[in-house]
BAPA-229038 format. One record per residue (C-alpha): residue number from 1; residue in one letter; chain; x negated, y, z. Coordinates in nm, 3 decimals. Layout:
<atoms>
   k r c      xx      yy      zz
 NUM A A       X       Y       Z
...
</atoms>
This chain:
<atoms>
   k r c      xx      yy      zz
   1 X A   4.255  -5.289   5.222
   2 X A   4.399  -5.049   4.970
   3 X A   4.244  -4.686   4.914
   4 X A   4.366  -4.499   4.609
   5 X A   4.299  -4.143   4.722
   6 X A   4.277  -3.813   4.520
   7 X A   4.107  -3.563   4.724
   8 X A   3.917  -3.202   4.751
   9 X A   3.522  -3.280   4.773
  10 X A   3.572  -3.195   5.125
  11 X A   3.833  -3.188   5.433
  12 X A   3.707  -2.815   5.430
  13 X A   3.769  -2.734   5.053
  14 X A   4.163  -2.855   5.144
  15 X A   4.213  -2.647   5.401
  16 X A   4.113  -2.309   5.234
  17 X A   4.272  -2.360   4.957
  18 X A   4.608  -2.446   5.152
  19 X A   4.514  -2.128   5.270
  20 X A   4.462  -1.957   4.949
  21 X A   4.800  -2.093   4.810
  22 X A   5.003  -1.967   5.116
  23 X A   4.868  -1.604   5.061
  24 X A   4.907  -1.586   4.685
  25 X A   5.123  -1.819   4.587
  26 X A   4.841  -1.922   4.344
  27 X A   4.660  -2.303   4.289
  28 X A   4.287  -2.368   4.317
  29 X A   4.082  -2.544   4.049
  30 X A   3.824  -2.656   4.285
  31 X A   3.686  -2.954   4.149
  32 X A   3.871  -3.289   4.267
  33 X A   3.770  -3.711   4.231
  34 X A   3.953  -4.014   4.253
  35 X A   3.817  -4.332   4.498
  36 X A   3.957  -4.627   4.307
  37 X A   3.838  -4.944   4.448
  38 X A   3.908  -5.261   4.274
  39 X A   4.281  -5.424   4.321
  40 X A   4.298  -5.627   4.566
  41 X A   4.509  -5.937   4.536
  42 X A   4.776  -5.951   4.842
  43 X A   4.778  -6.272   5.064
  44 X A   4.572  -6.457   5.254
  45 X A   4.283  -6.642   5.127
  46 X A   4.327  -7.009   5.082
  47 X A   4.353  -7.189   5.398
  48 X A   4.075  -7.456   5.379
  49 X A   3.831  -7.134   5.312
  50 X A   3.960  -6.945   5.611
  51 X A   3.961  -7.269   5.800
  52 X A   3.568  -7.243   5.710
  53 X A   3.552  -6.884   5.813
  54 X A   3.727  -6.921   6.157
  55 X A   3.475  -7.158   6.236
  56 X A   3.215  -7.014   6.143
  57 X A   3.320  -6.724   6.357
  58 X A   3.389  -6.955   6.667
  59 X A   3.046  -7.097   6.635
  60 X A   2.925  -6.732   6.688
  61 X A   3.128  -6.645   6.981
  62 X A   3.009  -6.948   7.177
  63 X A   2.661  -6.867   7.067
  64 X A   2.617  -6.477   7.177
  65 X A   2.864  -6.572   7.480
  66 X A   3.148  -6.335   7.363
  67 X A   3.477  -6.441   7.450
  68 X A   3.644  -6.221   7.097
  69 X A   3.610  -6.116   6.777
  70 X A   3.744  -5.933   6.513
  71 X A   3.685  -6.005   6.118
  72 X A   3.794  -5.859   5.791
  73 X A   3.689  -6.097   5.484
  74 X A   3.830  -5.916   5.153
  75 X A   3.765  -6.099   4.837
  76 X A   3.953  -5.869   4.553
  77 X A   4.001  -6.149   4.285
  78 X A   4.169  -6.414   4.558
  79 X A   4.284  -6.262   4.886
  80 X A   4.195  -6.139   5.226
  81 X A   4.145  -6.300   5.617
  82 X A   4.176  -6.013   5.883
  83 X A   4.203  -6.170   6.273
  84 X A   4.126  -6.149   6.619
  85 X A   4.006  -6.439   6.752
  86 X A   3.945  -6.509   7.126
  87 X A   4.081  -6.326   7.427
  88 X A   3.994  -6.019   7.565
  89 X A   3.706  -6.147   7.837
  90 X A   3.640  -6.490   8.028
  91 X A   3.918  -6.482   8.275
  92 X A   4.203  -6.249   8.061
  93 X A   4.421  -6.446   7.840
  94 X A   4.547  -6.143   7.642
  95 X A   4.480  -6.195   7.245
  96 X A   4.202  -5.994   7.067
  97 X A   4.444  -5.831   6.796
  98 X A   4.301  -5.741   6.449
  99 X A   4.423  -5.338   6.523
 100 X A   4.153  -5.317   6.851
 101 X A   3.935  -5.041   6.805
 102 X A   3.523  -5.125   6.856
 103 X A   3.218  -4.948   6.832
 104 X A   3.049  -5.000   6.510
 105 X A   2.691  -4.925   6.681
 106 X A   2.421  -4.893   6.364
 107 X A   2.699  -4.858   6.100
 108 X A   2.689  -4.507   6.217
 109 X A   2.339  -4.455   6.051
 110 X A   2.537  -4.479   5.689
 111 X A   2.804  -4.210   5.830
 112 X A   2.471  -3.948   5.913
 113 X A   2.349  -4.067   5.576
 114 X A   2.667  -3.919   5.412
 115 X A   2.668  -3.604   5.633
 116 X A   2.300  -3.566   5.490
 117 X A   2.365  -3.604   5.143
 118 X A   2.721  -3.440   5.160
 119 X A   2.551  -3.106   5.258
 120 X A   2.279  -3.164   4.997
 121 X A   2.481  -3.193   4.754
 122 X A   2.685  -2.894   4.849
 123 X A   2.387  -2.694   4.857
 124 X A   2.343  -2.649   5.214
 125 X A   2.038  -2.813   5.351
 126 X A   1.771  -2.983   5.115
 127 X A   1.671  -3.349   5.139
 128 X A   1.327  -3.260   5.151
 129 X A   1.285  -3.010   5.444
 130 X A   1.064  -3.096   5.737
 131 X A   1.228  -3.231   6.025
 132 X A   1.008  -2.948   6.239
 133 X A   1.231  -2.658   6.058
 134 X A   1.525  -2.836   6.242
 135 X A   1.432  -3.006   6.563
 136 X A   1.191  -2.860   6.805
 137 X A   0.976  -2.998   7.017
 138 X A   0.844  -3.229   6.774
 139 X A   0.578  -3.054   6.617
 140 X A   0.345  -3.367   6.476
 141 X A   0.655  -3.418   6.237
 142 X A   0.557  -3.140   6.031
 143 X A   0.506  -3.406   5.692
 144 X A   0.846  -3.581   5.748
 145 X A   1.182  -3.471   5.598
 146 X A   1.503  -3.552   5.663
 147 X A   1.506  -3.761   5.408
 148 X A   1.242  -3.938   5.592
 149 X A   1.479  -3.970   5.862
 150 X A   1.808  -4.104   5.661
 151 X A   1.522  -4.418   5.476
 152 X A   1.393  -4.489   5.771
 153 X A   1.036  -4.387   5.664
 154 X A   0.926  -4.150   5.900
 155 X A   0.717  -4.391   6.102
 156 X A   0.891  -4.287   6.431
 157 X A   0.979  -4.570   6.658
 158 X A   1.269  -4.721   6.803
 159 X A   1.412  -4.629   7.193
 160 X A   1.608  -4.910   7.182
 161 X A   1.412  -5.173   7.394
 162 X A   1.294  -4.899   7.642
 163 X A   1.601  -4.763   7.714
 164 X A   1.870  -5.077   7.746
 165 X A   1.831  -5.116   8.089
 166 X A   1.929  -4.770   8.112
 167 X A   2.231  -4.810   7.934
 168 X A   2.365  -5.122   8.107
 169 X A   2.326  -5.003   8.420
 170 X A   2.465  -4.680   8.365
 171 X A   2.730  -4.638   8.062
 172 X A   2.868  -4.299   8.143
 173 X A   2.538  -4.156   8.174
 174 X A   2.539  -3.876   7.908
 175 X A   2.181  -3.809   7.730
 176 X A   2.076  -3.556   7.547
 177 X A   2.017  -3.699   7.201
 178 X A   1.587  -3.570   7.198
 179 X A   1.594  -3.719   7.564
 180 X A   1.733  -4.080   7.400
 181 X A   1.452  -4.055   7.111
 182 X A   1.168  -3.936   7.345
 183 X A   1.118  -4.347   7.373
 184 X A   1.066  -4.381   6.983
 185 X A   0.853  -4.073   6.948
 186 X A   0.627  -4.168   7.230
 187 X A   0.528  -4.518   7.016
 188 X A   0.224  -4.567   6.844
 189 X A   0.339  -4.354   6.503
 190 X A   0.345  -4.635   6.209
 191 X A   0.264  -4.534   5.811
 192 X A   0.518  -4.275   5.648
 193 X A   0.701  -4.206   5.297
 194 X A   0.620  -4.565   5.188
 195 X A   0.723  -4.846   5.436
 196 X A   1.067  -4.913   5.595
 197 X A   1.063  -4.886   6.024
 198 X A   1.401  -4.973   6.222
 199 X A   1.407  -4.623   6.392
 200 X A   1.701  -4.524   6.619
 201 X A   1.544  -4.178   6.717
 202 X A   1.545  -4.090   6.361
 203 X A   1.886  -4.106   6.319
 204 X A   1.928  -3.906   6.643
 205 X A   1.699  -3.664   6.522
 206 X A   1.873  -3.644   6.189
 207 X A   2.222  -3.584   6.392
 208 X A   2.080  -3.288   6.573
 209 X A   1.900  -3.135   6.252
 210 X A   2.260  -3.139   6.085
 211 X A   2.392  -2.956   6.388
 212 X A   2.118  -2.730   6.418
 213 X A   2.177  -2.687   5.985
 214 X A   2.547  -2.653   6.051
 215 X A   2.658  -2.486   6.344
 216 X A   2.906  -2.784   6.397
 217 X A   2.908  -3.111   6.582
 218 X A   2.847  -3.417   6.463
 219 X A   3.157  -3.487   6.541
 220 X A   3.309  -3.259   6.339
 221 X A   3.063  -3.319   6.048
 222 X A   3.154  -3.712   6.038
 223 X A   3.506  -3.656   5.980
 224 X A   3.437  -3.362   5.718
 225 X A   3.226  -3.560   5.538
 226 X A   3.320  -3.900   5.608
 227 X A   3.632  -4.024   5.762
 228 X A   3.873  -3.760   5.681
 229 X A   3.838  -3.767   5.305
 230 X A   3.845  -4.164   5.313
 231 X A   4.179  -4.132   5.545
 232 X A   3.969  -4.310   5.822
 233 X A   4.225  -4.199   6.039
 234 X A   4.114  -4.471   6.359
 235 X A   3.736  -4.378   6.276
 236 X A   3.562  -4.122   6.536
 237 X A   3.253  -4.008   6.724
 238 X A   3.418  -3.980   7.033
 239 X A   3.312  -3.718   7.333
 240 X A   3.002  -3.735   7.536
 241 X A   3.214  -3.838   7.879
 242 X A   3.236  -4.204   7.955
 243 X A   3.571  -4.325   7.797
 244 X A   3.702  -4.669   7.661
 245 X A   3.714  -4.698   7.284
 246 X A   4.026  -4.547   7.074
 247 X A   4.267  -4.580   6.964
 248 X A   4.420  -4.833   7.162
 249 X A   4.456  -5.074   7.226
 250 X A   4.049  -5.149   7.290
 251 X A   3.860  -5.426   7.240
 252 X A   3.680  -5.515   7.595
 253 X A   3.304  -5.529   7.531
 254 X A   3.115  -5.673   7.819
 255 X A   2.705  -5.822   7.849
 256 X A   2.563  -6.109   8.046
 257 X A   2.315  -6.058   8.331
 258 X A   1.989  -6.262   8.367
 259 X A   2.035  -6.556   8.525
 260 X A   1.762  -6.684   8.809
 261 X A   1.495  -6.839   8.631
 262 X A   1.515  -6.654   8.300
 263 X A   1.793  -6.695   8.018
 264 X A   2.166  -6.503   8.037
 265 X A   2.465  -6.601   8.306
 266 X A   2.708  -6.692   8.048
 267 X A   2.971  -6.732   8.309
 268 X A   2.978  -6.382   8.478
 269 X A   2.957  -6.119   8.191
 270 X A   3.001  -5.772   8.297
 271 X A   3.251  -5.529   8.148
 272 X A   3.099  -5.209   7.942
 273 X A   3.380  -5.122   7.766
 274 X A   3.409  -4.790   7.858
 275 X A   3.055  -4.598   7.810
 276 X A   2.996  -4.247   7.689
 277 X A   2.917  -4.203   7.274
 278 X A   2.547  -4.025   7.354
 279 X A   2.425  -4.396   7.391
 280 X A   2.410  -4.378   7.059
 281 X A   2.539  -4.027   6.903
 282 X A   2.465  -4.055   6.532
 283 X A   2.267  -4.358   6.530
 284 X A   2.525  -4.596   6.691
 285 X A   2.813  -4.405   6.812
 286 X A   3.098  -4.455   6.636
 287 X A   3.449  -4.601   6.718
 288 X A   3.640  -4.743   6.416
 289 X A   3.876  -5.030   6.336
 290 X A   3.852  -5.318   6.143
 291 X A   4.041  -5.175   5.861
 292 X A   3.913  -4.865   5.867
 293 X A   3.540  -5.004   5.861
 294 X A   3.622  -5.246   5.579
 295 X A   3.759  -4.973   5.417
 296 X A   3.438  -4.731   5.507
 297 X A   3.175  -5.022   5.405
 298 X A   3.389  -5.101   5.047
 299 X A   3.372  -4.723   4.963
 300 X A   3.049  -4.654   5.141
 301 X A   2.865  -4.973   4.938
 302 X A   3.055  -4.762   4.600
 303 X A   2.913  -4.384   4.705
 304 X A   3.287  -4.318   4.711
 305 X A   3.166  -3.999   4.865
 306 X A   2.973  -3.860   4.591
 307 X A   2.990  -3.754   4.250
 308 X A   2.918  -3.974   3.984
 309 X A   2.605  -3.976   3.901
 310 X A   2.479  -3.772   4.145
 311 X A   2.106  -3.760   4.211
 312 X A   1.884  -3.874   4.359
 313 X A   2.089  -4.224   4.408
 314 X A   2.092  -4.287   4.744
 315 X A   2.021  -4.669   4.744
 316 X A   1.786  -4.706   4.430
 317 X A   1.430  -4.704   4.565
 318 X A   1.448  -4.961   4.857
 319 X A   1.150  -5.112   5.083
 320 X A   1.095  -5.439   5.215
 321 X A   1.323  -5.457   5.580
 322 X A   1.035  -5.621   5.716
 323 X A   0.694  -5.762   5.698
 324 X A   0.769  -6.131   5.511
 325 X A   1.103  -6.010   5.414
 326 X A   1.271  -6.208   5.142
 327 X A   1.288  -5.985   4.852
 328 X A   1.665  -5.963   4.850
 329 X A   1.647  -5.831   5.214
 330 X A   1.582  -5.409   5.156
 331 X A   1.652  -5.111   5.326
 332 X A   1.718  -4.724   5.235
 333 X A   1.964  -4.470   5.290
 334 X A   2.050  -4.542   5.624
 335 X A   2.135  -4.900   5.494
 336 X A   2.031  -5.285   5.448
 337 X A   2.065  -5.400   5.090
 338 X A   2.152  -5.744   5.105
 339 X A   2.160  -5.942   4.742
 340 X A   2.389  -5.733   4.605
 341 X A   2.588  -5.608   4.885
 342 X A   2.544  -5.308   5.075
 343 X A   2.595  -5.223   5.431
 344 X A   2.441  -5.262   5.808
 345 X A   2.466  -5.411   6.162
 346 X A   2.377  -5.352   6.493
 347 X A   2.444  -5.359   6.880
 348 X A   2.559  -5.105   7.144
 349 X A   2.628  -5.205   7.494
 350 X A   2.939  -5.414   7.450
 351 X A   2.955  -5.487   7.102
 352 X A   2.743  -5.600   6.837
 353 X A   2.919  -5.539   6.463
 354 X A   2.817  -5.574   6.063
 355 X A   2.988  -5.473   5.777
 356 X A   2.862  -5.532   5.438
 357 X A   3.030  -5.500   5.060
 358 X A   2.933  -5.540   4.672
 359 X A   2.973  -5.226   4.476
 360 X A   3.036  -5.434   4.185
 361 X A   3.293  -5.625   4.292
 362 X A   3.421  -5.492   4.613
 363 X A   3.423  -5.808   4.836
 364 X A   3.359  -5.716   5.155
 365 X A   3.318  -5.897   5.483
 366 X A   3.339  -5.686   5.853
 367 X A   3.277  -5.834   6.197
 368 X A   3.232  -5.736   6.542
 369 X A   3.168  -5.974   6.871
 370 X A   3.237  -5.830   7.225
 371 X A   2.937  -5.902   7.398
 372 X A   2.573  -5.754   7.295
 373 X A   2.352  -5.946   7.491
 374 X A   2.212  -6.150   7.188
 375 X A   2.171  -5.835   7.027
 376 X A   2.241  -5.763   6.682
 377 X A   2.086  -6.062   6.493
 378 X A   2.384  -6.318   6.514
 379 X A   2.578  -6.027   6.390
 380 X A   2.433  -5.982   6.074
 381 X A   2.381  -6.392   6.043
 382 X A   2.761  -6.465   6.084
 383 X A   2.821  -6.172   5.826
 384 X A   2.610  -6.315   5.547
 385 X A   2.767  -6.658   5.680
 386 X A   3.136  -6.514   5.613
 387 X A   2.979  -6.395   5.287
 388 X A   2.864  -6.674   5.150
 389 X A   3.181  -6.922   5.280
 390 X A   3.390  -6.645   5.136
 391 X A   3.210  -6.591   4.792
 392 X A   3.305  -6.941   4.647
 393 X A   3.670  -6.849   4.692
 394 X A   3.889  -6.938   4.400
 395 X A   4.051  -6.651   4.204
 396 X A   4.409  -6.648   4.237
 397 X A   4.672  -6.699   3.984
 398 X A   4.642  -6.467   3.703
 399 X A   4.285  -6.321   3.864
 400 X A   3.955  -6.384   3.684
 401 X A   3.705  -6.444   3.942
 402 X A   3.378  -6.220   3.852
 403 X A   3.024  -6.333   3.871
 404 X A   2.927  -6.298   4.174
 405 X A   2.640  -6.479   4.419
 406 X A   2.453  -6.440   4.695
 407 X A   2.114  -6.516   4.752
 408 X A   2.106  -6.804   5.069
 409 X A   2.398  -6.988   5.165
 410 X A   2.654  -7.012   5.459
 411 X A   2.456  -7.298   5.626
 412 X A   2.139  -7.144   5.658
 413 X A   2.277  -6.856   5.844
 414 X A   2.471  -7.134   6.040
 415 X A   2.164  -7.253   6.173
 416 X A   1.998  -6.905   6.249
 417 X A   2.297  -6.845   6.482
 418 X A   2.258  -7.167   6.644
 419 X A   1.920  -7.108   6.667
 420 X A   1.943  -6.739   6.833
 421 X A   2.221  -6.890   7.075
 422 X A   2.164  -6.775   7.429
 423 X A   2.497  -6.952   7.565
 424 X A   2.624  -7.281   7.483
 425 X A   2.986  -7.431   7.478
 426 X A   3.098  -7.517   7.838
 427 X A   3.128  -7.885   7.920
 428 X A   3.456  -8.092   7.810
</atoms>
């Protein structure tokens, strides 16, 4: 995963000044930064480690009843693991191939984030403006800012639980994005400003203030911002009409149906690969692959996107993620902080995916499963699993290995997938 990019502050910035060159001949001095992540050592990481990994990767397949994965372990000072593992769905035999393209589901929050604090810093909207200057039809916001909206402090809840059986049994449906977060702003409102709430109709709301801000799609504001200056070239938020995830070739997502007498058919999951991106617009729609997101969550984890030193820092005043959180467990700025590593996870119908890194460092670990119905905690488990297998790896020759820990180790998030598990390996 190499990224050594010198590049205008913006996609926009390089296209007028191509266009100022061509009329007068002349160069620009607009201001420029380098992305230099740390080296990464070529070759594969030592095969009794990513004999750990693939197991641990297995054990979460069987678990959340996916029949594929795809994984991206970096580890700068020693090597890299990058695989598909499985086959497409229960009944296909073709491969899952490390180039499938997924949907990243709540990795998208830290792509609005950057859209947020891109125009901020260029002046164009202000962290602090009320939501209600943006978004109508949401009056009682009039205290929250989108700021608010980016921490996940507004108080607003979530749609999610409301609105799943909406989306499995009808992919291609496309919403309207204040439609999808009517189900979050109709819950009891919880405290805001100083406590962290998992909120997917914030981040909706957040995409359609940018728009409204703009005058362009979020679309078009996720690759100016985001993927086209980090040459995210298979990263996009696709099109509202139902369509398959690109480029391809796709990885097939697919869910389980209830079986009689409660609990999930783990022999007849359903295919839901192809759905339309308004499930989850700027809170969870995104399409990426796994180099491009390991990529995205090393730079992203860095604030490759920003100036040095730009203020305010975008992840220095976390909250607790929970009630009873551990300490190390915090969230802000569209993103979990996780020991030292930065990053999120999530589920859209299909897929459930996490991608975390170390600013410090750069080790990263990315993963996606192909079937949601266990939702997004197994995600996040086997990526602090693949984290912590992967941080004792041994630096290569001539590599220093740095300090660097985590907080909880591979087998406790072993046992939190085993303990989530909703399917269970078939009979030998």
């Amino acid at each position: 995963m190499h990224l050594r990019s010198s590049r205008r502050l913006r996609a926009a910035v390089v296209g007028a000044t191509a266009l100022i060159v061509a009329l007068t001949g002349c160069t620009s001095s607009a201001p420029e930064f380098t992305y230099d992540p740390p080296q990464q050592v070529s070759g594969q990481l030592p095969d009794d480690l990513t004999g750990q990994l693939q197991a641990a990767v297995e054990q979460a397949m069987t678990a959340t009843g996916s029949s594929g994965a795809i994984v991206g372990v970096w580890v700068p000072w020693s090597g890299e693991w990058v695989t598909g593992l499985g086959t497409q769905a229960k009944g296909d035999e073709t491969k899952v191939t490390k180039d499938m393209s997924f949907r990243i589901a709540d990795v998208t929050r830290l792509m609005t984030c950057d859209v947020l604090y891109g125009m901020a810093d260029d002046g164009k909207v202000k962290l602090d403006a009320p939501v209600t200057k943006y978004v109508s039809g949401v009056a009682d916001l009039s205290d929250i800012t989108l700021l608010d909206l980016c921490n996940g402090t507004s108080g607003v809840g979530s749609s999610e639980a409301a609105v799943k059986p909406y989306l499995l049994n009808a992919p291609d449906r496309v919403w309207a994005p204040l439609q999808l977060a009517s189900f979050g702003l109709g819950q009891q409102r919880g405290p805001a400003h100083t406590a962290y709430r998992d909120s997917d109709a914030g981040y909706l709301m957040l995409g359609m203030a940018l728009e409204r801000v703009s005058g362009e799609s979020a679309a078009q504001l996720i690759s100016q911002y985001v993927t086209t200056p980090l040459g995210l070239t298979s990263t996009s938020l696709p099109g509202a009409a139902g369509a398959v995830p690109k480029p391809a070739p796709a990885l097939k997502g697919a869910y389980l149906p209830v079986a009689e007498g409660g609990g999930y058919d783990c022999a007849k999951p359903v295919d839901i690969t192809e759905s339309s991106s308004s499930i989850g617009y700027t809170d969870s729609g995104v399409v990426s692959t796994i180099d491009d997101l390991g990529r995205y969550a090393q730079a992203e984890a860095r604030q490759a996107l920003r100036a040095k030193d730009a203020k305010p820092a975008r992840f220095a005043s976390p909250l607790p993620a929970a009630a009873g959180a551990p300490a190390w467990y915090q969230a802000t700025g569209g993103a979990y902080l996780v020991g030292s590593m930065i990053g999120q996870h999530g589920w859209v119908p299909g897929y459930a995916t996490a991608a975390y890194s170390d600013p410090a460092t750069g080790f990263t670990v990315a993963v996606t499963l192909n079937d949601s119905s266990a939702g997004s905690g197994p995600a996040a488990y086997l990526a602090w699993e693949l984290a912590a297998i992967a941080s004792k790896a041994p630096a290569a020759q001539g590599q220093t290995a740095p300090q660097f820990g985590l907080p909880f180790t591979a087998e406790q998030y072993a046992k939190q997938i085993a303990d989530a598990a909703i399917c269970q390996a078939p009979a030998q």
